[in-house]
C-alpha positions, 0 to 999 in steps of 0.5 A, spaced: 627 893 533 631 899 532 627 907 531 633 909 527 629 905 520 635 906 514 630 903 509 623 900 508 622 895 502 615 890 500 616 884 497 613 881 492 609 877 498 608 883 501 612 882 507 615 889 510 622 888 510 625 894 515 633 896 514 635 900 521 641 900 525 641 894 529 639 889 524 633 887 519 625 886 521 620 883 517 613 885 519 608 880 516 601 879 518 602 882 523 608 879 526 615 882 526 621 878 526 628 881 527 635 879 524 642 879 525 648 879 524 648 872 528 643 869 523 647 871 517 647 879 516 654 880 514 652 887 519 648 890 522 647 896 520 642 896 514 641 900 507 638 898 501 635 892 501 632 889 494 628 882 491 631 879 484 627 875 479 629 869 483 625 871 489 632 872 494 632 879 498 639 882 497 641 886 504 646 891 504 649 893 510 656 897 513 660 891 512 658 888 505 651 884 502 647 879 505 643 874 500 635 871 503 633 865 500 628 859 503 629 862 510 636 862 509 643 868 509 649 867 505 653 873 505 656 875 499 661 880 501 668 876 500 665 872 493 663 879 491 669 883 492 666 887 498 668 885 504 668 892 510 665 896 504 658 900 505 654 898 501 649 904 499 644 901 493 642 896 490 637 895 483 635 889 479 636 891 472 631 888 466 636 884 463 637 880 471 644 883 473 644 885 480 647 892 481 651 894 487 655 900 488 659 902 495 660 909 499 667 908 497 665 908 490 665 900 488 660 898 482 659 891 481 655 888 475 652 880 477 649 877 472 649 869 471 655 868 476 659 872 472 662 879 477 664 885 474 667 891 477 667 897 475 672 901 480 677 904 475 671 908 471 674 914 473 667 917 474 665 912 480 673 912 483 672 915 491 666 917 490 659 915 493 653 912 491 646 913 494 642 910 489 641 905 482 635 905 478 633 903 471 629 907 467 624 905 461 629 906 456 634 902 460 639 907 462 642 906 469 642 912 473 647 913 479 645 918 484 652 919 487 655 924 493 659 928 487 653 928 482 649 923 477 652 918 473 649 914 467 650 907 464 647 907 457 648 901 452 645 904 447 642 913 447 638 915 452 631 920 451 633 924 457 640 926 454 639 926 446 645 925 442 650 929 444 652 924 451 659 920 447 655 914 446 659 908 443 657 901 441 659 899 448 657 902 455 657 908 455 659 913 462 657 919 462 657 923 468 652 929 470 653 935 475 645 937 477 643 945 475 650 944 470 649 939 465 646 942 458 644 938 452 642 940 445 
């Protein structure tokens, strides 16, 4: 096992699943079992690393993403667009779609098979995506190297009205320390 640790993440099981720069370790009752790319990872390098409803741990590496299910890797970065791409967040939203969102800026949507990009959002074009998470009132939040994005399908709290929601989604993009809503 690596010590550079990139990202830790429990299970609904409550194994440890532990992203480092050599591959992924799963500590469970008191044993750790290391994977590679030799078992499936699309990479080494590991990132985020997320558990859908269905119960599959989806592995984001240097060169795309890896789905675990019944003991077995598939890697996913062709099917979805992403292959060599760094994968840098991954999130579970409540409607079931698995976000998935790159350093370079690619933003994909899954959800009941059906893939969705987003690369010509402008907000989300040569940029890079550190984080996705999903707030009580649904909203999408992306921590970006350039700042934070939204994705509202309908108005936020947090934002009040004044954010250009439509009836579709909506993108808003945020400067932290300059946005000013009222």
């Amino acid at each position: 096992m690596s010590n550079q640790i990139s990202t830790i993440f429990e299970d609904h099981e409550g194994n440890l699943w532990i992203g480092t720069s050599k591959g992924l370790n799963r500590l469970r009752e008191r044993m750790i079992t290391a994977y590679s790319q030799k078992d499936g990872l699309a990479a080494n390098n590991i990132y985020p690393i997320c558990q859908d409803r269905s119960g599959a741990i989806w592995i984001g590496s240097w060169k795309g993403i890896s789905r675990y299910q019944d003991g077995t890797f598939s890697d996913y970065s062709k099917t979805f667009g992403l292959e060599n791409y760094n994968v840098t967040a991954l999130c579970e939203d409540r409607e079931g779609s698995l976000w998935i969102a790159t350093w370079g800026g690619k933003v994909r949507q899954i959800r009941g098979g059906k893939i969705t990009a987003y690369d010509d959002v402008e907000v989300f074009k040569d940029n890079a995506v550190h984080a996705i998470y999903q707030d009580r009132a649904g909203t999408l939040w992306f921590g970006t190297h350039n700042g934070l994005i939204c994705i509202a399908t309908e108005p936020s709290p947090l934002l009040g009205k004044k954010t250009g929601y439509q009836a579709r989604l909506s993108f808003v993009f945020l400067k932290i320390g300059v946005a000013r809503f009222g």
